[in-house]
C-alpha positions as semicolon CSV with decimal commas, in nm:
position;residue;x (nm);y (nm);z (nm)
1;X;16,894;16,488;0,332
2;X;16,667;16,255;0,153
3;X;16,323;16,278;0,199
4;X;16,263;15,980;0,449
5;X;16,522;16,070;0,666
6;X;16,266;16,411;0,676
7;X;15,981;16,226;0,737
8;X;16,136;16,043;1,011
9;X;16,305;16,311;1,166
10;X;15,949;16,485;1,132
11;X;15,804;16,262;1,316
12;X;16,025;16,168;1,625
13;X;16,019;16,582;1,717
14;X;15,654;16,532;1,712
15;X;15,695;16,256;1,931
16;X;15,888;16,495;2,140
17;X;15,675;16,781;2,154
18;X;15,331;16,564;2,232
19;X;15,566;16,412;2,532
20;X;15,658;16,726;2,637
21;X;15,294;16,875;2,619
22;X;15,158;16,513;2,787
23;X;15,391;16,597;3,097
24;X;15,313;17,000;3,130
25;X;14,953;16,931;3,108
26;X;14,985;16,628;3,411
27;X;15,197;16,923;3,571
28;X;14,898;17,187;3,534
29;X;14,663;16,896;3,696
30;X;14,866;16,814;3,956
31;X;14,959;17,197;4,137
32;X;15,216;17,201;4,368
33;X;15,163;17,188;4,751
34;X;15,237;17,446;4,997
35;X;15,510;17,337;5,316
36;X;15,388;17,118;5,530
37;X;15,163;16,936;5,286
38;X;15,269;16,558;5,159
39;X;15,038;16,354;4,924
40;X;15,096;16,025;4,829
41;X;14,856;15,760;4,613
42;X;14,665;15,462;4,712
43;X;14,398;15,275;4,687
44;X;14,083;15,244;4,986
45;X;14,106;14,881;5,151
46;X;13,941;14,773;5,365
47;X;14,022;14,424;5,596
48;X;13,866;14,084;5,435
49;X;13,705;13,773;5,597
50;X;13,704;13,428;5,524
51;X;13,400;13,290;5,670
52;X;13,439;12,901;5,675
53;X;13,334;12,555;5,810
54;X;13,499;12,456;6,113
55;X;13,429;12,080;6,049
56;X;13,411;11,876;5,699
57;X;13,036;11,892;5,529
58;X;12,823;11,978;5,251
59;X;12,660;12,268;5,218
60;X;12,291;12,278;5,261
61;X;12,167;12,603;5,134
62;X;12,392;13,008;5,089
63;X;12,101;13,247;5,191
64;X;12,359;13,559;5,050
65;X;12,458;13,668;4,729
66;X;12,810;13,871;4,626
67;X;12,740;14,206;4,708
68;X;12,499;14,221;4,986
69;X;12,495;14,407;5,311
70;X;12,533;14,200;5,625
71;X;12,477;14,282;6,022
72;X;12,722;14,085;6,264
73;X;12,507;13,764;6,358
74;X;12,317;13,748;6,020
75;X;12,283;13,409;5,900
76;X;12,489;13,349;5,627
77;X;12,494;12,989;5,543
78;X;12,355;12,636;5,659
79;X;12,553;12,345;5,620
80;X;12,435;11,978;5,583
81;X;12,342;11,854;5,984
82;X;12,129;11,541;5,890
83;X;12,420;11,296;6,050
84;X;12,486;11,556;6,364
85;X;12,113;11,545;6,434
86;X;12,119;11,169;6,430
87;X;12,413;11,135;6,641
88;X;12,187;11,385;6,886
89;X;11,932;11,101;6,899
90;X;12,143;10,875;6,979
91;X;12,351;11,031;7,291
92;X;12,019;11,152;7,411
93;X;11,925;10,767;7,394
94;X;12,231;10,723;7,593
95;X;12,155;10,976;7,871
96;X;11,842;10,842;7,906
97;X;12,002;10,483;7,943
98;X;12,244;10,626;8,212
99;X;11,995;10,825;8,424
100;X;11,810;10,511;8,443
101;X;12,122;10,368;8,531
102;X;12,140;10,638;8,845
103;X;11,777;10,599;8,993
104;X;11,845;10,164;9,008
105;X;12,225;10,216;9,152
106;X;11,998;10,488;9,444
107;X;11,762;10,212;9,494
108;X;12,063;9,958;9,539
109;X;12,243;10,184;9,806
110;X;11,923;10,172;9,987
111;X;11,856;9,827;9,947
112;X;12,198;9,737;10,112
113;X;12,141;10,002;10,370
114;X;11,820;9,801;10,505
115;X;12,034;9,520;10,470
116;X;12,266;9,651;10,715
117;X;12,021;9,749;10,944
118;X;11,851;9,412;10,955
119;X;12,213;9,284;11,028
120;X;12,273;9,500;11,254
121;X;11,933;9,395;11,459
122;X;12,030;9,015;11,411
123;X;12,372;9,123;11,597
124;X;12,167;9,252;11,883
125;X;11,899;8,920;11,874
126;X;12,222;8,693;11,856
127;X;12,441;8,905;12,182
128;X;12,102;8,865;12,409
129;X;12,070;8,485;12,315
130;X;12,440;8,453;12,388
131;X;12,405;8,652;12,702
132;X;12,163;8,395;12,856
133;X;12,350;8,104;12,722
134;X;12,629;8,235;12,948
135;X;12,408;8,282;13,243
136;X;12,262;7,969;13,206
137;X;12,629;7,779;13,169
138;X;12,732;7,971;13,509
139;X;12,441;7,828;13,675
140;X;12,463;7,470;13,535
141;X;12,871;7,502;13,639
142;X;12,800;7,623;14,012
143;X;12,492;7,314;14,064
144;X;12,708;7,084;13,879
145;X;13,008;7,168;14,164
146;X;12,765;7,035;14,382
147;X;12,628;6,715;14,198
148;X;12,281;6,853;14,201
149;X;12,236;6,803;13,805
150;X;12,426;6,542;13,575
151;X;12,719;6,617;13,361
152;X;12,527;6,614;13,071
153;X;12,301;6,887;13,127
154;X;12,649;7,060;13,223
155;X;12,797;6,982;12,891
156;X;12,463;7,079;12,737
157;X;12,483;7,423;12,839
158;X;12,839;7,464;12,740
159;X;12,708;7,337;12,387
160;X;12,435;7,624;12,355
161;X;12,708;7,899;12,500
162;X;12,936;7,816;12,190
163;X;12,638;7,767;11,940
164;X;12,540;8,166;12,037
165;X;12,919;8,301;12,049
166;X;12,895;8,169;11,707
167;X;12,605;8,308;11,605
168;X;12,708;8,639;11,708
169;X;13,041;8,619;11,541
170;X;12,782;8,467;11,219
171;X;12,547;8,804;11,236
172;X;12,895;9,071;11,236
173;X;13,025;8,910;10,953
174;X;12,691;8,947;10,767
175;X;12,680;9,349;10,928
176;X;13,056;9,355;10,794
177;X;12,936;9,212;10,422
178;X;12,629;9,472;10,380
179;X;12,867;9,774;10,497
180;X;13,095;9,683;10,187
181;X;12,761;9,611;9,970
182;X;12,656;9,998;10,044
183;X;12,985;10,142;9,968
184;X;13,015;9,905;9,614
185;X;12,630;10,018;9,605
186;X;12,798;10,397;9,606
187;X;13,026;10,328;9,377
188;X;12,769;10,198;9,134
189;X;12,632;10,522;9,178
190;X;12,889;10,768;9,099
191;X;13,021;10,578;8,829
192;X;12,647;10,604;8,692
193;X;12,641;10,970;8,723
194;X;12,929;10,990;8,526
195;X;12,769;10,814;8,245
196;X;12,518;11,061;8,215
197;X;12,753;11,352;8,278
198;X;12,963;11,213;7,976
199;X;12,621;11,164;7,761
200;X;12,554;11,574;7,839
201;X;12,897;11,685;7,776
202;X;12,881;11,464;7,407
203;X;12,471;11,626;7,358
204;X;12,687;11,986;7,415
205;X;12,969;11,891;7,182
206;X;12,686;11,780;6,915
207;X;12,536;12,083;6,981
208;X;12,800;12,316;6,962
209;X;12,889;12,130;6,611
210;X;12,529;12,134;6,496
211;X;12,512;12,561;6,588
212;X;12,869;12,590;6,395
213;X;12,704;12,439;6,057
214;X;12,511;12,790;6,053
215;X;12,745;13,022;5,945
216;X;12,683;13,350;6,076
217;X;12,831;13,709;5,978
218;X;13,121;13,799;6,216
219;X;13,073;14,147;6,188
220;X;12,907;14,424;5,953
221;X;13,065;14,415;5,572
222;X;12,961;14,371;5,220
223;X;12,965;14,006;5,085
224;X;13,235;14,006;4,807
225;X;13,263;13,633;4,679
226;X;13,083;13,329;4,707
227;X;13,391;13,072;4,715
228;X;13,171;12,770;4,744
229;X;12,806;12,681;4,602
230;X;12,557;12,459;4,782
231;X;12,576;12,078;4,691
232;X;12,984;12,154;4,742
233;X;13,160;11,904;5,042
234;X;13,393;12,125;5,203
235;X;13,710;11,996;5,434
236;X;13,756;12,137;5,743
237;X;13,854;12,536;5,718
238;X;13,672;12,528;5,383
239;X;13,627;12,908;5,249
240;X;13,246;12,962;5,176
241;X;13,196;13,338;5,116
242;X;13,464;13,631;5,180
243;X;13,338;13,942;5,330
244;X;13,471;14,287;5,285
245;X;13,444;14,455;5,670
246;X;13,337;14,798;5,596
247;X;13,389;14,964;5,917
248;X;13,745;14,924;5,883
249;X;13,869;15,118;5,586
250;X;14,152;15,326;5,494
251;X;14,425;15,410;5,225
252;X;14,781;15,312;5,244
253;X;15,007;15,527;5,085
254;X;15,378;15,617;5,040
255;X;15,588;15,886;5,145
256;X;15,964;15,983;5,141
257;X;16,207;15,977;5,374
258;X;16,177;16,345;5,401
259;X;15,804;16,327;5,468
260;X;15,699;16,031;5,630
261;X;15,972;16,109;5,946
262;X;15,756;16,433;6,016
263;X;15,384;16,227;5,991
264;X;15,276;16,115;6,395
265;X;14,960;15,868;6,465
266;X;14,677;16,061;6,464
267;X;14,778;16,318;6,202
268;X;14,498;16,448;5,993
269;X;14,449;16,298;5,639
270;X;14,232;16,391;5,358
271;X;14,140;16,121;5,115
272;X;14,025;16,221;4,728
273;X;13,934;15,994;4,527
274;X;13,939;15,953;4,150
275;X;13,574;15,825;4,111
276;X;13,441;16,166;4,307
277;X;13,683;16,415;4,308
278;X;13,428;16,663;4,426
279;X;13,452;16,446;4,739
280;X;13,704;16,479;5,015
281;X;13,701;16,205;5,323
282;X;13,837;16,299;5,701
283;X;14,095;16,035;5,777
284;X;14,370;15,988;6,021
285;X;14,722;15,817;6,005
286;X;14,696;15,505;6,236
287;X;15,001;15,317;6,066
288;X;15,368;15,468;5,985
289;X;15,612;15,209;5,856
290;X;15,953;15,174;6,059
291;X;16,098;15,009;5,755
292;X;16,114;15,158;5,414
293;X;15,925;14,980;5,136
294;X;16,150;15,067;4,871
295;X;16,506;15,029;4,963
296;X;16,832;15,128;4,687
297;X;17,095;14,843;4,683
298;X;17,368;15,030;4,845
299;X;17,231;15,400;5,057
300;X;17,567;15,552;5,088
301;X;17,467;15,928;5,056
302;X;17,190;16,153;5,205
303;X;17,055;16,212;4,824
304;X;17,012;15,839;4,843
305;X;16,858;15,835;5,162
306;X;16,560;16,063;5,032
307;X;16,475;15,805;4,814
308;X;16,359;15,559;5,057
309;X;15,985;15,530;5,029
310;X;15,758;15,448;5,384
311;X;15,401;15,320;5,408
312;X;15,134;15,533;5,551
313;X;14,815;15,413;5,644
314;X;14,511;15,677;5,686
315;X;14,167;15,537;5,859
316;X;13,850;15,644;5,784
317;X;13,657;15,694;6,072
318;X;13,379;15,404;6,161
319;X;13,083;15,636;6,212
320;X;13,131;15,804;5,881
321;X;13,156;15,489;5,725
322;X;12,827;15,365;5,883
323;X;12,649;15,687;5,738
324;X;12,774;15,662;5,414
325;X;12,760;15,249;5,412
326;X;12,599;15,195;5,052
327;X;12,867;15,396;4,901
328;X;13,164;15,274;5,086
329;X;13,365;15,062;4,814
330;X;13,739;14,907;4,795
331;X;13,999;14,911;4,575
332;X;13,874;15,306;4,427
333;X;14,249;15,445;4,339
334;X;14,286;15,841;4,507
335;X;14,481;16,063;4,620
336;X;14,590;16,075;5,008
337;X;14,663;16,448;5,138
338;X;14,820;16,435;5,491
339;X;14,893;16,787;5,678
340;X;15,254;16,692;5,818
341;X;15,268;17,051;5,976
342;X;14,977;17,127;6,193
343;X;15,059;17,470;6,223
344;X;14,898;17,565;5,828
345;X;14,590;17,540;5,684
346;X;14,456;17,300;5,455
347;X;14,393;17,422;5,115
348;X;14,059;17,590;5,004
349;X;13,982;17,292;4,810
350;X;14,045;17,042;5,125
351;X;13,888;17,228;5,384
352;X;13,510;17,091;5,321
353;X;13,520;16,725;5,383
354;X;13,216;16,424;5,451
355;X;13,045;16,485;5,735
């Protein structure tokens, strides 16, 4: 053997043996579990925001930076409302204009109405005048029977009882013409209340547009970006920070087929992670897959079977989250221990968890 091939052989059973020693050491770190213990590995998450313009705009001013605390309702952001505002002006211009509009349609209605009445007096002048024209004609027709006065005082009086018919006929038209002047006068004023009713409803709508350029927190969280600076013009739906929502955490993990079939909602969960190992978190399973993650090409065999990896998902409780709030953070890797049999006890080293 020459003396490279020595060297070389020399140096892949080193290779070998610091492999071998790599893996029992991982094995020494990582004991095994009693039954009715699983672990699996994750990651905490935690569920993200978008917070974003609902209508296109600059923005004015980001009172927030990337990493700050928020309450829900905090202000956030302000976009640019300069032309809202003016469009404000100008539909409370145009309520103005149509209230004015209401008060002189009123005043019509009750102009027409004394109208009406003064037609409807003229009606009862006109009937009285035509009443004694008729009287008078009977009187001139019974003396004229009896040539005591001349036919022309006859014809006279039949003259006058016509002229009154007529003006009694004259004065119900005109009561007839101011009825249908009040109910025109009416319409006036409905369709002038619905000018101002339409100037309010666009005031609202301004409003409501003007009170969505604030952007406000939608819930408690941690800011994590800033997508968009001020100055930026943003279409409608435009991202302007993401929030990290810190009272809804947990750690998805995977389990085996084995495994994950024996883990029901509410089954306890401790979470330890890499960045405090000293720590361990209460959590509970809220989330078992019904479809494997990791599925073989063909699962003909029950060996094959076992392979098939689910997703777990273990919450941490919200009021433990609130207590520890400046420490909460996402995407720490860990370690998720879940106790699949409820009968055992946890391990010494589990048993103290976050209170």
């Amino acid at each position: 053997m020459t003396v490279g091939k020595r060297i070389l052989l020399g140096v892949f059973s080193l290779a070998v043996l610091t492999a071998g020693g790599l893996y029992a050491w991982q094995q020494s770190r990582t004991p095994a579990l009693p039954e009715g213990l699983a672990r699996g590995n994750g990651r905490i998450e935690a569920v993200e925001i978008d917070v974003s313009v609902k209508s296109p705009g600059r923005i004015r001013t980001i009172l927030v930076d990337e990493g700050d605390l928020v309450k829900a309702g905090d202000i956030l952001a302000h976009m640019d409302t300069a032309e809202l505002e003016a469009r404000r002006r100008q539909a409370e211009a145009q309520l103005q204009r149509a209230s004015i509009g209401v008060d002189t349609a009123k005043m019509l209605v009750v102009q027409r109405e004394a109208e009406k009445s003064a037609a409807a007096a003229v009606i009862t002048q006109r009937e009285a005048e035509h009443d004694v024209a008729q009287r008078t004609l009977a009187r001139s027709e019974q003396l004229a029977a009896s040539n005591t006065i001349s036919q022309q005082i006859l014809d006279n009086g039949r003259a006058t009882e016509r002229s009154a018919a007529a003006a009694v006929a004259a004065a119900e038209a005109q009561l007839a013409a101011s009825a249908a002047a009040i109910n025109a006068a009416r319409a006036l004023v409905v369709d002038a209340e619905a000018a101002v009713d339409a100037a309010r409803a666009a005031i609202e709508a301004i409003d409501t547009e003007i009170d969505d350029g604030t952007l406000r927190a939608p819930r408690d969280g941690r800011v994590q970006y800033r997508v968009a600076q001020p100055g930026e013009v943003l279409g409608s739906g435009g991202r302007v920070l993401n929030l990290v929502d810190l009272g809804d955490v947990s750690m998805t993990f995977f389990l085996p087929t084995s495994e994950a079939g024996r883990v029901a909602i509410g089954t306890e969960v401790r979470l330890v992670l890499d960045a405090a190992p000293q720590y361990v978190i209460p959590a509970r399973a809220t989330f078992v897959a019904d479809v494997a993650q990791f599925t073989p090409k063909t699962v003909e065999t029950e060996e094959e079977r076992q392979k098939l990896m689910f997703r777990i998902k273990a919450k941490i409780a919200p009021e433990l989250l609130r207590k520890y709030i400046q420490q909460v953070k996402t995407g720490l890797p860990g370690v998720a221990y879940i106790r699949i049999d409820p009968e055992i006890q946890w391990p010494l080293a589990l048993q103290e968890t976050l209170q």
